[in-house]
N, C-alpha and C positions, 0 to 999 in steps of 0.2 A: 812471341807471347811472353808477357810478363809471367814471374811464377811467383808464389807465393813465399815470404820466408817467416821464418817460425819462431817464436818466442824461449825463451831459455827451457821452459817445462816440456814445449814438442821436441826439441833439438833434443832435451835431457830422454826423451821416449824413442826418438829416434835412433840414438846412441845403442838405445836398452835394444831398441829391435835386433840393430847388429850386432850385438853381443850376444843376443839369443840364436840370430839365424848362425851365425860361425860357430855356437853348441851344437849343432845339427834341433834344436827345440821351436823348428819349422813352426808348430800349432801358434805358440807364445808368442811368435814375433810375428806372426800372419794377426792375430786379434788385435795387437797394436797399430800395426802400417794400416788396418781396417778403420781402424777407429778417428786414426789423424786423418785418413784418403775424404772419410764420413766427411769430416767438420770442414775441410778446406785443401784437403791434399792432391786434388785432383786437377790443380793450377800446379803441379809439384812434378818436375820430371823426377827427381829425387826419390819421392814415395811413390810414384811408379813403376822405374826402375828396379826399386827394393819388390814391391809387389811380385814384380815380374821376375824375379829372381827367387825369389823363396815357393812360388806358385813352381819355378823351373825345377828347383829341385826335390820340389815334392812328386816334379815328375807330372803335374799340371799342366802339358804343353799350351794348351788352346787358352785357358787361363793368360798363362806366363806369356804369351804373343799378343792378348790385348792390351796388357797392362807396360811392355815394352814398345809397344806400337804409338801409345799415350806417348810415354815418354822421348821417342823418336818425335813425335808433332811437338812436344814442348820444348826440346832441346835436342835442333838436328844433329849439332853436333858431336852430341854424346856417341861415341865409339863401342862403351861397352853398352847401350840400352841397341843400339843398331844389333850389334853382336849376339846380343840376348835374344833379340827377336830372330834376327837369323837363324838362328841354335832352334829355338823354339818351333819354326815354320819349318825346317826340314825333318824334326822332330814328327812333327803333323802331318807329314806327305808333302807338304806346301812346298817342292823344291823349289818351285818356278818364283813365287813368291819370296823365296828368302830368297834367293839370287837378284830380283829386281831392288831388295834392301841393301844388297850389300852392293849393288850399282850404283844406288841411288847415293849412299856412302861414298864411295869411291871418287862418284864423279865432282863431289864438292870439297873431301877433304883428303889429306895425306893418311895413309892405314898407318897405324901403331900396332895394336893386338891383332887388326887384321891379316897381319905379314901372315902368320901361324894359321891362322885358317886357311890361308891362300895354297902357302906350302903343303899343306895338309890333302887340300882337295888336290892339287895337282900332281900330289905323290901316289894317289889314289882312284886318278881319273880314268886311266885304260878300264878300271876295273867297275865304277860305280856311274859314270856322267856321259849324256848322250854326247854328239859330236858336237852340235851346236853350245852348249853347255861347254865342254872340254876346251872348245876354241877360248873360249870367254879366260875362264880359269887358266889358260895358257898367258894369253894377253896380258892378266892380271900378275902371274908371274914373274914375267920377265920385267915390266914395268917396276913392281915393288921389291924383287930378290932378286938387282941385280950380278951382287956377290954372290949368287951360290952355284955352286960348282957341281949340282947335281944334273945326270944326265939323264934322259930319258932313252 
């Protein structure tokens, strides 16, 4: 999908939002990534991603999972909009779901930030993931960390 790109005054807005979202002033930079999504931003994995991110940490899960999900269909290979939505959908209950995203990931590109999630889950898997689950997050493991020295 083609995406949209932005004129010096949306870039110049776009800038402002992330300077506002990394203030923690969520409201301020949610009415701007609103405003540019409005006019044309919704061809934008970019201002969905943002969406979906500042929706995340307001703590929006269901929000912040549409608006990453956009973004995952305009730009698969975005890692952190995958990530986002992942984060987001297990947030929501949605395990099964963020597990089919981060397969769906997986099976097209090389993990970068996903190493960390991987490690994570599999450090934590006796304790929180069914077996068929744990199998998966095992595979994943050893595939992507195969320096680590940790044992179960």
């Amino acid at each position: 999908m083609k995406s949209h790109s932005f004129n010096k005054k949306e870039e110049s807005l776009l800038n402002l939002a992330l300077e506002l979202k990394s203030k923690s002033r969520y409201k301020e930079s949610l009415d701007i990534l609103i405003k540019i999504h409005e006019k044309h931003g919704s061809n934008s994995s970019v201002v969905n991603g943002l969406l979906g991110s500042v929706y995340y940490e307001q703590k929006e899960y269901k929000k912040s999972a549409i608006y990453f999900r956009k973004a995952t269909i305009l730009n698969p290979k975005s890692e952190l909009a995958s990530l986002g939505m992942f984060h987001s959908l297990i947030e929501t209950g949605k395990d099964d779901l963020a597990l089919e995203e981060m397969k769906r990931y997986l099976h097209m590109f090389p993990p970068n930030n996903y190493k960390v999630t991987i490690k994570e889950l599999y450090e934590e898997s006796d304790n929180i993931l069914s077996k068929e689950t744990k199998k998966l997050v095992d595979k994943y493991y050893k595939k992507y960390t195969p320096s680590s020295s940790f044992k179960r």
